[in-house]
DRENNU-385048 format. One line per field, with one value per residue (C-alpha): residue number from 1; x, y, z. Coordinates in Angstrom, 1 decimal. Each point is the difference from the previous one (the first is absolute). Example, Ala and Ser with C-alpha at 12.3 -4.5 7.8 and 13.67 -1.06 7.14 Angstrom:
<atoms>
drennu = (1 / 2)
px = (12.3 / 1.4)
py = (-4.5 / 3.4)
pz = (7.8 / -0.7)
</atoms>
This chain:
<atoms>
drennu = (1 / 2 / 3 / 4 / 5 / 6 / 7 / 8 / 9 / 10 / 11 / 12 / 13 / 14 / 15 / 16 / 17 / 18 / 19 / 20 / 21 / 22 / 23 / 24 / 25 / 26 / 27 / 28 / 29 / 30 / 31 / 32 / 33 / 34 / 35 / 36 / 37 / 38 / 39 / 40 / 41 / 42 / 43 / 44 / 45 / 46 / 47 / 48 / 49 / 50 / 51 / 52 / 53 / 54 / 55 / 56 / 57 / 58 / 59 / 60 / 61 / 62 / 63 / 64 / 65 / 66 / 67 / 68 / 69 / 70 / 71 / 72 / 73 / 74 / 75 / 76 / 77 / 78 / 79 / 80 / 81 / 82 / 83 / 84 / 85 / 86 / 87 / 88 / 89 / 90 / 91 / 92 / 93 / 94 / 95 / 96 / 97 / 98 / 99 / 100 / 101 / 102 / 103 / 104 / 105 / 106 / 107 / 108 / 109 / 110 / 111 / 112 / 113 / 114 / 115 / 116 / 117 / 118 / 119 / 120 / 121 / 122 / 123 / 124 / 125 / 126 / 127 / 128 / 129 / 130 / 131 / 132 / 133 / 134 / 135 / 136 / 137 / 138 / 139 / 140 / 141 / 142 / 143 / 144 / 145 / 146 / 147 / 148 / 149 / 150 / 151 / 152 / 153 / 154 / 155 / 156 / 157 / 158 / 159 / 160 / 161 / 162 / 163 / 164 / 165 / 166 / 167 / 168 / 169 / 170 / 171 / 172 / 173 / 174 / 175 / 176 / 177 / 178 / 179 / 180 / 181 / 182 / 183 / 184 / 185 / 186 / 187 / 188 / 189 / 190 / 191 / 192 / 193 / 194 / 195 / 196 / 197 / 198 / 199 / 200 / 201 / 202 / 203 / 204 / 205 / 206 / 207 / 208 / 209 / 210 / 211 / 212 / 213 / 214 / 215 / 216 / 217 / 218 / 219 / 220 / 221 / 222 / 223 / 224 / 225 / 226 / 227 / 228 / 229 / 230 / 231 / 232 / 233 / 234 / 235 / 236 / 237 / 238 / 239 / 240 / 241 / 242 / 243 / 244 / 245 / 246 / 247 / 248 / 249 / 250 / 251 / 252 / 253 / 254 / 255 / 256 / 257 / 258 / 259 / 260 / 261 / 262 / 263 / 264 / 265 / 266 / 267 / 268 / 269 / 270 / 271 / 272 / 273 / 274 / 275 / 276 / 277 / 278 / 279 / 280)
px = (0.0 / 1.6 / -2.1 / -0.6 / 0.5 / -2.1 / 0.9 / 4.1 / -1.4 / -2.0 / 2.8 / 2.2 / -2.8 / -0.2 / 3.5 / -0.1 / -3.1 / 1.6 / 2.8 / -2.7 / -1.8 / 3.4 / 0.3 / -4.0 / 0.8 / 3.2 / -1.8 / -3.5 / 1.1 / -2.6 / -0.8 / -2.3 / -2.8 / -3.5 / -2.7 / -2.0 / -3.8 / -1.1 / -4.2 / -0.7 / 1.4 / 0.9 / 3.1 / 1.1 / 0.1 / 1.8 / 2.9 / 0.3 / 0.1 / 2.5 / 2.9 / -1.0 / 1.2 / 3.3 / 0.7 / -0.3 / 2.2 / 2.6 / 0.1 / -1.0 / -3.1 / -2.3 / -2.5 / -3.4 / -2.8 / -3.2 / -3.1 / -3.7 / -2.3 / -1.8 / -3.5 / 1.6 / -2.1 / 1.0 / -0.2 / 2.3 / 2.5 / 0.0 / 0.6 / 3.0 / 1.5 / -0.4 / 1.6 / 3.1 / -0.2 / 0.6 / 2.8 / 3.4 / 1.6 / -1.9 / 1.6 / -2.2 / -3.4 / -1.3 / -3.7 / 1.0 / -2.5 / -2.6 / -2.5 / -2.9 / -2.8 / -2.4 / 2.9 / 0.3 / 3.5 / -0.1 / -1.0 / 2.4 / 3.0 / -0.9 / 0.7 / 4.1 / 1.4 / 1.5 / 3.1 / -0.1 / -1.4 / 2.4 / -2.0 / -0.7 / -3.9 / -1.2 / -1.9 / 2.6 / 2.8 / -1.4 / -1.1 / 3.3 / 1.3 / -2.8 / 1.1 / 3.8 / 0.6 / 2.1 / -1.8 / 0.2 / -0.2 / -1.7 / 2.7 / -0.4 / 0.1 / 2.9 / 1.8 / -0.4 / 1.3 / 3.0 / 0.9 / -0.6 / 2.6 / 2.8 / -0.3 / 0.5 / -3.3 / -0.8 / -3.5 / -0.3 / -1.5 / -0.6 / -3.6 / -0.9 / -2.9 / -1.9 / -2.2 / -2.1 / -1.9 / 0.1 / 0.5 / 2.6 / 2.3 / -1.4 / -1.1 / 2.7 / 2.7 / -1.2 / -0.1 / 3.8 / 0.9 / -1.9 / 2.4 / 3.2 / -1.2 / -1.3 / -2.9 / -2.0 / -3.4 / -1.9 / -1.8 / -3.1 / -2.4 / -1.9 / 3.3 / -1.1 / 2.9 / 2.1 / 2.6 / 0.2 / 1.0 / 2.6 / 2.0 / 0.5 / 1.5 / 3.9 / -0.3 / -3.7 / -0.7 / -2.6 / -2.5 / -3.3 / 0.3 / -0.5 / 2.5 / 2.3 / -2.4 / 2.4 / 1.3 / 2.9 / -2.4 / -0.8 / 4.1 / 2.0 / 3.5 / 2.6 / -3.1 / 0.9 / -2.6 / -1.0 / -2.3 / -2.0 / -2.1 / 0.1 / -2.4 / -0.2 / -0.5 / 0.1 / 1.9 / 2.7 / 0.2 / -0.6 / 0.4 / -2.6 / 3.1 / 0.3 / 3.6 / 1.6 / -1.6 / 0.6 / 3.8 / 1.3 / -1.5 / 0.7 / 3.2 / -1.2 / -1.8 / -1.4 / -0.3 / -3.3 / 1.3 / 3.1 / -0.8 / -2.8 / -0.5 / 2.7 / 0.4 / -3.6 / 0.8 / 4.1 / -2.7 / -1.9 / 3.0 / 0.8 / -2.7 / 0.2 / 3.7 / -0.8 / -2.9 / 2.0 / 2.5 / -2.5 / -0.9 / 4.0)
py = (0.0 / 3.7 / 3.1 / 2.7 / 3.0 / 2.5 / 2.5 / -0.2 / 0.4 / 2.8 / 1.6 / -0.2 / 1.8 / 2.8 / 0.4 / 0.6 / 2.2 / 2.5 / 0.0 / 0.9 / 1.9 / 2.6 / -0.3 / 1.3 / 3.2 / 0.7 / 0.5 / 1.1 / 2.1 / -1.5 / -3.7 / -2.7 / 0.3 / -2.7 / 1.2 / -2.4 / 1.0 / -2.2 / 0.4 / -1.1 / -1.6 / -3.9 / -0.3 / -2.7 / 2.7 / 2.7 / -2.7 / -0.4 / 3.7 / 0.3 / -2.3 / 1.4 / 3.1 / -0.8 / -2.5 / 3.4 / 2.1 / -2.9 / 0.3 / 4.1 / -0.1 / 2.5 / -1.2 / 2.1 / -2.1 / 2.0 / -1.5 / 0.4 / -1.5 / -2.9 / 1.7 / 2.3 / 0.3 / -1.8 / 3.5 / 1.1 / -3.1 / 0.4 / 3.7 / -0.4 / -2.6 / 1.9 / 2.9 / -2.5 / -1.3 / 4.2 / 0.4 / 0.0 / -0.9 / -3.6 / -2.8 / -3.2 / 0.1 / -2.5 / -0.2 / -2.2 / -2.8 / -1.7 / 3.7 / 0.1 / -1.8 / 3.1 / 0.8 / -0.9 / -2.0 / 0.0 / 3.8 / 1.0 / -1.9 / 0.7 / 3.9 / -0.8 / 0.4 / -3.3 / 2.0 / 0.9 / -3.5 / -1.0 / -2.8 / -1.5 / -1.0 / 2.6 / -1.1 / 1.2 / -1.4 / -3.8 / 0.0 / 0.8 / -2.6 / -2.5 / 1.5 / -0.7 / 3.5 / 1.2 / 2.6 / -0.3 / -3.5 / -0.5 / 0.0 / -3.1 / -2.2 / 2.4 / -0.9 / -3.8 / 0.1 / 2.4 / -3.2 / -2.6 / 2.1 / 0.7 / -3.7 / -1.3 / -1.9 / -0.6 / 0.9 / -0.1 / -3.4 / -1.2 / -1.0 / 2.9 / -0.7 / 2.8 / -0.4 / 2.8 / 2.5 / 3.1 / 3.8 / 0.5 / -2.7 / -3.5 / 1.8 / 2.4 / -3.2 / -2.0 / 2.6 / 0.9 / -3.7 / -0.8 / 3.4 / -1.6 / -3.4 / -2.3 / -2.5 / 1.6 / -1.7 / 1.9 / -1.7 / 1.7 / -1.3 / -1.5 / -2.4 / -3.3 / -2.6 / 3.5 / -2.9 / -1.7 / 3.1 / 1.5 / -2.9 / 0.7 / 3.2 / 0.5 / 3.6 / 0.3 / 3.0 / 0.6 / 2.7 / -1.1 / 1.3 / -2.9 / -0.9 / -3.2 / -0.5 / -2.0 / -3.0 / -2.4 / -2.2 / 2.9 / 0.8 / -2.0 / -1.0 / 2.8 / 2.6 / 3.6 / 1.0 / 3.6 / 1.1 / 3.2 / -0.1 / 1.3 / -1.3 / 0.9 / -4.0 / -0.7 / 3.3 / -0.2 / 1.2 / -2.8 / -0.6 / -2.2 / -2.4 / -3.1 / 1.6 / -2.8 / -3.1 / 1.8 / 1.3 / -3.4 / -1.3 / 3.1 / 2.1 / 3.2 / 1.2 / 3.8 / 0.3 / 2.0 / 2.4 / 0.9 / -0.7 / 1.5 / 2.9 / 2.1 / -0.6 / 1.6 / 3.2 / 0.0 / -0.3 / 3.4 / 1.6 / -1.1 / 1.0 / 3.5 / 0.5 / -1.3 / 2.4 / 2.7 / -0.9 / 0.4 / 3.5 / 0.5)
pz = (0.0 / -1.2 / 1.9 / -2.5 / 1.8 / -1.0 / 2.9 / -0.9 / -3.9 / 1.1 / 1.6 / -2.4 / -2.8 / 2.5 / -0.2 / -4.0 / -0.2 / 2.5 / -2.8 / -2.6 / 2.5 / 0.5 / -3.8 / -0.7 / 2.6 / -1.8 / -3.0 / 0.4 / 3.3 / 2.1 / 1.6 / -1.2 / 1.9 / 1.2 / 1.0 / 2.8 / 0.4 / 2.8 / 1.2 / 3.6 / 2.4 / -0.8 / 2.7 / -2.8 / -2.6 / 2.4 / 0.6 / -3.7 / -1.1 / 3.3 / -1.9 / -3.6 / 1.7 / 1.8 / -3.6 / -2.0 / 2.3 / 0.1 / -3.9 / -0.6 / -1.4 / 1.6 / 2.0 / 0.1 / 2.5 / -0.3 / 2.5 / -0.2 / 2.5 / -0.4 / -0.7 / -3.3 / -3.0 / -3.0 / -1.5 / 2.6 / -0.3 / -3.8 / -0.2 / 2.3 / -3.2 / -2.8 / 2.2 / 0.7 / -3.8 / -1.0 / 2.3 / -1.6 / 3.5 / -0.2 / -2.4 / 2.1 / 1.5 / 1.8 / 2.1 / 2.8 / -0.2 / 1.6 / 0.0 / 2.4 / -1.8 / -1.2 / -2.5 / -3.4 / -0.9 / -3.7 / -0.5 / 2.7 / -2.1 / -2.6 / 0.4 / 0.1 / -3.0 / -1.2 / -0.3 / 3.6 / 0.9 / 2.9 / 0.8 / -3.8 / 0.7 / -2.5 / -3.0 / -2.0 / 1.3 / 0.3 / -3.5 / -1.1 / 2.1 / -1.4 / -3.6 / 0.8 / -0.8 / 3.6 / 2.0 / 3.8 / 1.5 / 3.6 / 2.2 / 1.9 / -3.3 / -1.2 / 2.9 / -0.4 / -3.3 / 1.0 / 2.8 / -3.1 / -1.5 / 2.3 / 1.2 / -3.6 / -0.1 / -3.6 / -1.0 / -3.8 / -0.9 / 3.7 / 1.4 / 2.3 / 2.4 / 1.6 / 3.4 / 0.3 / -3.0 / 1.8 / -2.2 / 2.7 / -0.6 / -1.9 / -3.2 / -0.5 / 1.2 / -2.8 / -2.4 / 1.0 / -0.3 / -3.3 / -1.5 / 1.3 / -2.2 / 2.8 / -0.2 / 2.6 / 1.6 / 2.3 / 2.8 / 2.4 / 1.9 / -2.6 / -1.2 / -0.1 / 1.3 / 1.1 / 1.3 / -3.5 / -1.7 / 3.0 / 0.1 / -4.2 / 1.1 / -0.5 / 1.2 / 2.9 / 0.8 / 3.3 / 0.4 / 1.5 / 3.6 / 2.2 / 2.2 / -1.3 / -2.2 / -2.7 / 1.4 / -0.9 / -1.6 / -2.9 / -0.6 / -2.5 / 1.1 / -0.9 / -0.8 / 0.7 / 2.4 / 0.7 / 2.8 / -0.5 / 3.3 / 3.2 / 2.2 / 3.9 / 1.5 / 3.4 / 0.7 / -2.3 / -3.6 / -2.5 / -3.6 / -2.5 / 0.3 / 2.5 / 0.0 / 2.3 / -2.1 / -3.5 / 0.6 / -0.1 / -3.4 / -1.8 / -1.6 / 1.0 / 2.3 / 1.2 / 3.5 / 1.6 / 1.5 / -1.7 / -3.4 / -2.5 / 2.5 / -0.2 / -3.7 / -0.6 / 1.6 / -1.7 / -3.2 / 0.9 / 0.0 / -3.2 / -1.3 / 1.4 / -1.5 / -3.5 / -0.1 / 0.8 / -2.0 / -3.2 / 1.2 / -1.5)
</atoms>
């Protein structure tokens, strides 16, 4: 069993964007900048936008946080985006999800530009990813792709298996791994003999949410496994991977925590920088 460690990984990407971060300020005379818009008052959320913070003043990106409280208009939380999308300062905006539940998701997204499109859920940006014409990934898939890569895991040609459909990450993994010339299934609830299929997988990739719920039983021998959940079970932090069981049948392994994670948010960045960098 080899650990792919995605917070080393991630550590090492910050370490190059603040190289391209100095070089953007050189020559535009100001610094990337992200824009967070988070509604309410999810203590989840707060934690998250807390460590997008501190990763953007590591790198120097400018960070702007801008709150509403949890009972804002949709008029009110929409206004405030297309005031971020006019602003020259702002390369990235992202609208810190989940939103209390009398707001509308899809009209909300879909005032960021697809240019500005930190997060890359805009209709825009997923059909060009479904087109295989770039655009901005979702960063979570983005940053499973980026550890396929820097652990020299071949993709093109091999059977890649995805657990879980969601916009977030299931759709937009496939979609990344069918560009990069893998067979990819995709497997939800629905999947009849989900087992069957999993242990065809040279390269499974886990993101249903349910704590261990892929077990040694589902993973081929010498399979690279990565684990995109995080699961609170029992009191500790748990991926969709039996991690114990799995870790000794297969050749790679992502650890929860440690691994996805901080590779989603070394993605954001990314994403910011690039942006900015097209404003050149």
């Amino acid at each position: 069993m080899n650990l792919i460690d995605g917070k080393k990984t991630a550590a090492e990407i910050r370490a190059e964007l603040k190289d391209r971060a100095e070089a953007f300020e050189g020559k535009s005379g100001r610094k990337a900048g992200l824009a967070v818009l988070l509604i309410g008052d999810d203590k989840a959320s707060e934690v998250y936008v807390r460590n997008k913070e501190r990763a953007c003043g590591e790198v120097g990106i400018s960070s702007y946080t801008y709150r509403l409280p949890a009972d804002a208009s949709q008029e009110e939380a929409e206004g405030l985006v297309m005031c971020l999308a006019e602003d020259d300062r702002v390369d990235g905006i992202l609208v810190q999800l989940p939103l209390p539940a009398h707001l509308d998701e899809k009209k909300l997204l879909g005032r960021i530009p697809a240019e500005k499109d930190a997060d890359g859920f805009s209709a825009e940006n997923m059909g060009k990813l479904a087109k295989g014409e770039g655009g901005t990934p979702a960063c979570t898939p983005r940053g499973v792709m980026e550890l396929l890569k820097r652990y020299n895991v071949p993709v093109r040609g091999k059977h890649a298996v995805v657990v879980g459909r969601s916009k977030i990450v299931g759709r937009p993994m496939a979609l990344l791994l069918l560009n990069a010339d893998a067979t990819v299934t995709v497997c939800h609830s629905k999947t009849e003999d989900l087992k069957g299929i999993c242990l065809q997988a040279d390269i499974l990739i886990a993101a249903v949410g349910k704590p261990r719920f892929i077990t040694a039983d589902m993973v081929k021998e010498g399979a690279v496994v990565v684990d995109v959940g995080i699961n609170r079970s029992e009191g500790k932090l748990a991926g969709d991977v039996d991690f114990e069981a799995v870790k000794e049948k297969a050749s790679l392994i992502t650890p929860v925590p440690g691994g996805v994670g901080p590779m989603t948010v070394a993605m954001l960045l990314l994403s910011v920088i690039e942006a900015a960098e097209r404003t050149l």
